[in-house]
N, C-alpha and C positions, 0 to 999 in steps of 0.2 A: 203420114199424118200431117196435117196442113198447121201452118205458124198459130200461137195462142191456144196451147194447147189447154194450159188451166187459167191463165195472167192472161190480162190483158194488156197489163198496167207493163210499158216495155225498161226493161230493170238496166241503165245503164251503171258500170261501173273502172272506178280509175283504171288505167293500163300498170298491167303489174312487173309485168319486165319490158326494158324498153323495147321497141320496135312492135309489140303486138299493136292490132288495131284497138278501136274502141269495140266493146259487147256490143252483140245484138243478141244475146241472149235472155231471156227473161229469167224471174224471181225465182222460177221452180229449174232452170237448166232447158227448157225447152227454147223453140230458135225462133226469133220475132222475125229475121230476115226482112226483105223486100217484098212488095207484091203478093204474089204466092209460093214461093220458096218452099218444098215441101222437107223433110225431114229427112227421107234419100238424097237430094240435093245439096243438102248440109253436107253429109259424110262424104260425099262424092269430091267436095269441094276440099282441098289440103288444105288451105286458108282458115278456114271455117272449123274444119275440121282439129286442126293441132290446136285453135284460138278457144274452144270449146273447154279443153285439160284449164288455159289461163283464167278461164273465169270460175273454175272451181276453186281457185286460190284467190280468188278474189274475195271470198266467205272469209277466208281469214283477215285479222282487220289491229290494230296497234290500240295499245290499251291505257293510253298518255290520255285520252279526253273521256269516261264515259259518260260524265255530264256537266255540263260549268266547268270545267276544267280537273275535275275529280276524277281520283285514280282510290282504286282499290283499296289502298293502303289505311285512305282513313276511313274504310268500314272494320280497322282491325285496331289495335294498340299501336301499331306503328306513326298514325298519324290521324289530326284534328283538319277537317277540311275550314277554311279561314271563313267561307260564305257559310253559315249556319245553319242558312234555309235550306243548304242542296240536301235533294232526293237521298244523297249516298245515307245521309243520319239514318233512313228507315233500318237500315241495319240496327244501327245502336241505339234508339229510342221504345225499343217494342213496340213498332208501327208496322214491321215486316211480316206480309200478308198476302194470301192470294189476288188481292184488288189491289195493293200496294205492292207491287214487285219493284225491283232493281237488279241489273245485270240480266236481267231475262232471254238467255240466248235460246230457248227451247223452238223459236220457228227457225232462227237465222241456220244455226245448226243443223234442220232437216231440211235447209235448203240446200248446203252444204252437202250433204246425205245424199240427196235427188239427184243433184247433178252429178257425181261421182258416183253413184249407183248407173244413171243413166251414159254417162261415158264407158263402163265398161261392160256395161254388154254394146253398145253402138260400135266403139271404134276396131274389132275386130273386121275386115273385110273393107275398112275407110278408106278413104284415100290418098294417108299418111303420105309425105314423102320425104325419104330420110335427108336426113342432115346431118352438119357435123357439130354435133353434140360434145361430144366426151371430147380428153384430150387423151393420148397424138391425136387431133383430129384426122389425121389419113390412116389411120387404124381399118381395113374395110368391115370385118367382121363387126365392129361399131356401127356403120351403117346402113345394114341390112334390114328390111322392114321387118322382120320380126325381131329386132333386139331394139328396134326405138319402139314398136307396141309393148312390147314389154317392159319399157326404160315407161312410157304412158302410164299404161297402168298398175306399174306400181309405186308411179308419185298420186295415182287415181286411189289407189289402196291406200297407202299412208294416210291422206287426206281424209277420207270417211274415218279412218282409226281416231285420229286427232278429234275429229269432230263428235265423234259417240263419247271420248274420252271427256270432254269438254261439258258432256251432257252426265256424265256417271258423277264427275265431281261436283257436282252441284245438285244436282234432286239423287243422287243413291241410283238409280236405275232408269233404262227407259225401251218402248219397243224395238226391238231390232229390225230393222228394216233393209235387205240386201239384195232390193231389185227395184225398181220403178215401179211405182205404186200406181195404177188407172182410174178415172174419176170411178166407177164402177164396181173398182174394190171395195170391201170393209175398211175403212180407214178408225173405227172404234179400235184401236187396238191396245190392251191389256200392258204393261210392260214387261220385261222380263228381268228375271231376276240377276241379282248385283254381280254372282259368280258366272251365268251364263254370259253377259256384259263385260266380264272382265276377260272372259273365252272368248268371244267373239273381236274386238281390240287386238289383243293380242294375236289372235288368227291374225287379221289383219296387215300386221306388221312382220309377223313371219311370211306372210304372202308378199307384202313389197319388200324385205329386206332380199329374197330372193329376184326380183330384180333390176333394184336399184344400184348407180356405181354406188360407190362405196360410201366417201365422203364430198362436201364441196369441190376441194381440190381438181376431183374428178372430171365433175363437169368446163365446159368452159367457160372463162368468162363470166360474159352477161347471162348464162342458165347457172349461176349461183345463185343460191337461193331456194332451189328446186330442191323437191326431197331426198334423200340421199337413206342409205345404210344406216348408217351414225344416227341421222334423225329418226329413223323408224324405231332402231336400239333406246334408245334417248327416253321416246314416249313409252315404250315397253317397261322400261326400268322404272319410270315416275309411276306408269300403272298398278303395279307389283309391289310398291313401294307402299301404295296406299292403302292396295288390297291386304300388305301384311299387318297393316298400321290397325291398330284399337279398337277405332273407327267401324273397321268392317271385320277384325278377326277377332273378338272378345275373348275366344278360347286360349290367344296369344300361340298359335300354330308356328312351330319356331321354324319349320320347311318354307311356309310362306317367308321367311323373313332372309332363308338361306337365298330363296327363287331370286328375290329383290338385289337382294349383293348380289347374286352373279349378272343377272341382267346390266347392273350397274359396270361391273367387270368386263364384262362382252365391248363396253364402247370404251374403254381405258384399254383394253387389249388389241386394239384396233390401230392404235399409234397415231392416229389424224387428227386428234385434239392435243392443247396441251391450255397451261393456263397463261392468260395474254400479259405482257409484262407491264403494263397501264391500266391500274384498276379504272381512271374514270375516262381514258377513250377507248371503252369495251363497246359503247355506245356511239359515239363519235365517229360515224363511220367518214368524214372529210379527213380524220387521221389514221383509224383503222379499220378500213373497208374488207367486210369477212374476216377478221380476224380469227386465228386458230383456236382460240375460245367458243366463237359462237358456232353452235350445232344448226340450229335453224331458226329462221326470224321471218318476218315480214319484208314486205319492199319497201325502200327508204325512204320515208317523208323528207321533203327538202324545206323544211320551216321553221319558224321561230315562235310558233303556239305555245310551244312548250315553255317556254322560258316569259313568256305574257302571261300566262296563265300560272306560273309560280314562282318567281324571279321576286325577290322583297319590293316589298311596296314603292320603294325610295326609288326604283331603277326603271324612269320613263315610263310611270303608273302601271308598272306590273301588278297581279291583283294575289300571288301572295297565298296559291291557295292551298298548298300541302303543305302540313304544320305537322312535324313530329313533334314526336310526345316526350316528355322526361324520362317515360319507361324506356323508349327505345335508346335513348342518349345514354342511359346508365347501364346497357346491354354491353358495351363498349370498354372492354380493355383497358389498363394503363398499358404503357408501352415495355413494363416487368412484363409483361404477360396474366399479371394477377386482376381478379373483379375488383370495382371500387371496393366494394366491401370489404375487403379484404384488409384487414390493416397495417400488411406491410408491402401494399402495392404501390403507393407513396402519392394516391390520391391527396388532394387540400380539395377542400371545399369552396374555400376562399379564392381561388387558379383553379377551378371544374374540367378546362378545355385542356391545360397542361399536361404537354408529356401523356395522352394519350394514344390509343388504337390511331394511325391514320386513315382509315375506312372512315372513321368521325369524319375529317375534315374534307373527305371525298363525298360523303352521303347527306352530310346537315349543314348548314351554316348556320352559325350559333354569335354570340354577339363578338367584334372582333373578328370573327372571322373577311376574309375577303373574297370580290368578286367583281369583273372586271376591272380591277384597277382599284376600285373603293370598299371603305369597311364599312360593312355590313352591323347598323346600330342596333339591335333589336331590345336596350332598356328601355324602360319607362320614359317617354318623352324623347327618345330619340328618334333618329328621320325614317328607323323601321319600326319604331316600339311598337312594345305591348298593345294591342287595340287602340292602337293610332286613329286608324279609321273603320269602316268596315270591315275593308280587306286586310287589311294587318295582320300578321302572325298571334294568332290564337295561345298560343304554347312559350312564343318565345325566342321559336326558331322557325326555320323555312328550310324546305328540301334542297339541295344541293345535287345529285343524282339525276343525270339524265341533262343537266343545264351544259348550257357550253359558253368560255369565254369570250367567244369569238361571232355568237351572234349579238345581232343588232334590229333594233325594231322603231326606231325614236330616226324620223328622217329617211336616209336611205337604209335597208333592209337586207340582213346579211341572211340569208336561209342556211341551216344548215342540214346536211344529210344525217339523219338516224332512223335507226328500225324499230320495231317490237321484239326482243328477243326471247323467244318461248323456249329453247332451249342452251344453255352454256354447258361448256367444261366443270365449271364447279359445282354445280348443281351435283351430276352425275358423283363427284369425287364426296360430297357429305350425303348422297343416298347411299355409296356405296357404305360409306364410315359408320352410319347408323342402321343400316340395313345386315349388316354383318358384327357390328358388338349387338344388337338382340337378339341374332343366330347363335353368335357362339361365345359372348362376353371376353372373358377378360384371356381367353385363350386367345385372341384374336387380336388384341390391344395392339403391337406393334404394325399389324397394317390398316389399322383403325387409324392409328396416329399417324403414320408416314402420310395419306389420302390428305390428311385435314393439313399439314404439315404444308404440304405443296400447294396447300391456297395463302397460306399465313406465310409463305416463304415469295409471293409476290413481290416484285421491284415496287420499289416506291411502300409498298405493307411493310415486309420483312418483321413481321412479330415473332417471338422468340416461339421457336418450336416448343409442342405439348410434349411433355415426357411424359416416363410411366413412373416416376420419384419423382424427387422434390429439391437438386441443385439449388441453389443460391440465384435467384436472379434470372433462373430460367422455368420460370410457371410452374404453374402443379394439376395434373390431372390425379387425383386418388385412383389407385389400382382397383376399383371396382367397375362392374358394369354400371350400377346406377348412379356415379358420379361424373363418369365419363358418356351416360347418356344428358348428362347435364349441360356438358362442354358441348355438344355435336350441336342439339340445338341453341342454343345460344350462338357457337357458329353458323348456322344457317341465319339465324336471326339479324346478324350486325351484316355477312358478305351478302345476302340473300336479298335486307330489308326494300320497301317497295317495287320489287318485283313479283309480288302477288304470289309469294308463296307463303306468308306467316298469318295470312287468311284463312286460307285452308290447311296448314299444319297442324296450329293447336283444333280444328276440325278435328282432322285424322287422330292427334293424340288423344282424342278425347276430352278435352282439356277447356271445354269455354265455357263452363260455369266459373271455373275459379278465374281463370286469366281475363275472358271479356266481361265476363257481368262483374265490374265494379268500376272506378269512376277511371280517369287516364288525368295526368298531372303534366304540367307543364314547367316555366322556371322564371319570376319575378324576380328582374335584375333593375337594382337603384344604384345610380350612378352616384357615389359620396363626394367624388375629386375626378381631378384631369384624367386620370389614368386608374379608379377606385373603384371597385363596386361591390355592392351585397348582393347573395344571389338565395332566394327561398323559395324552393318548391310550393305549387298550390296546385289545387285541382279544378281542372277546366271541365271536366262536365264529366257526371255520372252516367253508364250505359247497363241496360239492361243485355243478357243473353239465357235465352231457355232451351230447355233439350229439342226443341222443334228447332232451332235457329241451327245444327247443324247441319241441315239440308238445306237447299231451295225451297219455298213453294212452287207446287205446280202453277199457273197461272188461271185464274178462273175463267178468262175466255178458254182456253185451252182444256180447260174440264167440261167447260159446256161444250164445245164442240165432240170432244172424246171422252166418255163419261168413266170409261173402261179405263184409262189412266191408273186414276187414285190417286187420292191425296196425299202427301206424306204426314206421317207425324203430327199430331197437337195443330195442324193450320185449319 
């Protein structure tokens, strides 16, 4: 079959691990090549051929810009994006619509699809030639063409799993497609439902976990990064997780919620993760490059966007644009281990930031706080305040997470290395925690708590371990299930916050009429004296959420093309 086989348009894209060439692949996975380069001539070619897997990972993409410098985060309670106008509000304005979408991954995803559909049935019979991949690298039975086709296609597996999963969380369901689709075929096609989708996924990952090495470790080197065991386990267990969740099991099926603990379990009993002793260079990959935390990520931008695009105003016109919320800030521990609320947690209102959770002062910069070298003003009329200017922190505060001390943007330009991390260590350890007290409550308590215990027993955290009583000075989880599912997420809430999981949580819990549909509060701070200030919550802006808004819309170009779809829910 001769180049341009659906595209014309020739889709180049970044190199994703060093040393591959640039794509000559197009948008669908098909080969734009040279001349006439036909499609046997691809597979024929080793080059072409292995570089073919690289740009199926290239679909995968970092989730620090998806528009003006907006991150997920403030389509949720977590956080106020500081530009007002951006796209992201369609979320929380009741503007979110099939002609008005946001996040719309539903082509990028079947591109994703196509080319990993298309690599596996192609690279059988290729013209792979092995390498030394794993380590020992002079292992021979490592090198033998059929244990790198296999090592191929089940980072080819993972990837399409990821990518369908990516599509279930967001519209509920979608066709399943597990071959190269021909202009000739039916492309109307119907979706399938939530449970077959959850089966097929999961297929999936049991197909690559058989065989892929195990963990990163495994591979060498510069093929870190590539799919591994761990990550295929990883996506399994968030799948299960969600499938046991509210959301999709109303009848509260407490087996779904056993399947989800063990999944979770499977990659804890693995021994290849553990949790990194640096909560904020889990990200920082110039100081912890692959860390034993991360399960799998993206390849590392080398730049300082990140930190232009949310860095307080004051810092060489940073523009300031993730603004957490007052909700998220009061999510946050005293360093007793008890909520503010709590009245002998030894909160002051008057001191808000004291003697709290240190994940606060890793995740938010709040006023007083510091960063590069200077503190961070965010009262009224300080050099970060309140609606300063445009871009000014909205809330009060500005995101802290994900920033690094050490880049530079004003002069010369310090870039620095970080990834997208779609899978950690911790994650896994509070799926396992809440996936296993709604299996089996309070029978289950002590390794509910040891799981969550080991992210709050971080260097640098070190928050007093949950118990199952109430010691003096050492927290309190009440011995029930429904209070200690109180604790899990709120743990997920503060370790977790923008990383794009407290979006779709309260989803899954069921839970956004009451949580999202109401207004998100920030924290008006007046400077009295040198060292003095008043601090009173106010609300920054009201958000609508309706039972339609726990899905995607389909996209209406996407219905008009495929009518068979359907729409979801109330759009």
């Amino acid at each position: 079959m001769k180049k341009n086989i659906f595209y014309i348009v020739l889709f180049t894209t970044a190199i994703y691990f060093a040393g591959c060439k640039k794509s000559e692949f197009l948008q669908d996975g098909s080969f734009s090549g040279t001349n006439d380069i036909t499609e046997a001539q691809l597979w024929a070619n080793p080059d072409y051929a292995r570089n073919f897997l690289n740009n199926v990972y290239s679909v995968l993409t970092d989730r620090y810009n998806l528009t003006d410098g907006a991150i997920l985060a403030s389509g949720s309670d977590e956080a106020v994006n500081s530009n007002l106008n951006s796209t992201i509000n369609t979320y929380n304005n009741g503007t979110w619509s099939p002609v008005r979408t946001f996040d719309d991954v539903y082509s990028d995803m079947y591109v994703g699809i196509r080319k990993a559909n298309m690599f596996l049935e192609k690279v059988d019979g290729s013209a792979i030639i092995p390498i030394d991949e794993l380590l020992p690298a002079n292992v021979p039975v490592n090198q033998t063409y059929e244990a790198q086709v296999a090592r191929l296609k089940g980072q080819a597996l993972f990837l399409r799993a990821f990518f369908e999963f990516e599509l279930l969380k967001r519209y509920g369901s979608f066709p399943i497609v597990t071959r190269t689709l021909a202009v000739d075929d039916n492309l109307d096609l119907p979706r399938n439902t939530f449970d077959q989708c959850v089966k097929q996924i999961s297929d999936d990952c049991e197909e690559a976990i058989s065989r892929l090495p195990l963990s990163p470790t495994e591979w060498r080197t510069t093929d870190r990064g590539r799919a591994t065991q761990t990550a295929a386990m990883a996506l399994k267990a968030r799948l299960l997780l969600y499938a046991a969740s509210p959301q999709y099991n109303p009848s509260n099926d407490l087996t779904k919620w056993q399947l989800a603990a063990d999944a979770a379990k499977r990659v804890m009993d693995t021994g290849k993760h553990s949790i990194y002793t640096s909560y904020p260079n889990i990200w920082l990959w110039n100081v912890g490059a692959f860390n034993a935390e991360t399960i799998f990520a993206t390849s590392t931008l080398n730049t300082v966007t990140i930190e232009t695009n949310n860095a307080p105003i004051s810092y060489d016109a940073a523009n300031g644009r993730t603004n957490p919320t007052q909700d998220l800030v009061d999510a946050f521990e005293m360093r007793t281990g008890r909520a503010i609320t709590d009245a002998a947690s030894g909160y002051v209102a008057s001191a808000p930031y004291t003697n709290r959770d240190p994940r606060l002062n890793f995740a938010i910069m709040y006023n007083g706080s510091t960063f590069k070298g200077k503190t961070v003003d965010t009262y009224v009329g300080g050099k970060d305040g309140l609606n300063l200017n445009v871009n000014a922190t909205k809330t009060g505060y500005y995101m802290r997470k994900y920033l690094s001390e050490s880049a530079s943007w004003a002069g010369t330009t310090t870039n620095i290395r970080r990834p997208w991390i779609f899978f950690r260590y911790a994650e896994i350890l509070l799926n396992y925690a809440e996936a296993l007290n709604e299996a089996q409550g309070v029978g289950a308590m002590p390794q509910v708590l040891s799981s969550i215990n080991l992210i709050r027993a971080r260097s640098g955290v070190a928050m007093p371990a949950l118990q199952t009583t109430n010691p003096a000075g050492n927290g309190y989880v009440a011995p029930t299930q429904v209070e200690l599912r109180k604790r899990i997420r709120n743990e997920r809430r503060v370790e977790l916050c923008f990383e794009e999981h407290r979006f779709f949580d309260v989803r899954r819990w069921k839970e956004g009429e009451s949580t999202f549909n109401k207004a998100v509060s920030g924290m008006r701070i007046i400077q009295t004296g040198t060292n003095t200030f008043t601090y009173t919550p106010f609300v920054v802006e009201n958000r609508v959420f309706t039972a339609k808004n726990y899905l995607y819309p389909i996209a209406q170009n996407e219905l008009n093309r495929a009518p068979a779809l359907g729409q979801n829910a109330g759009y």
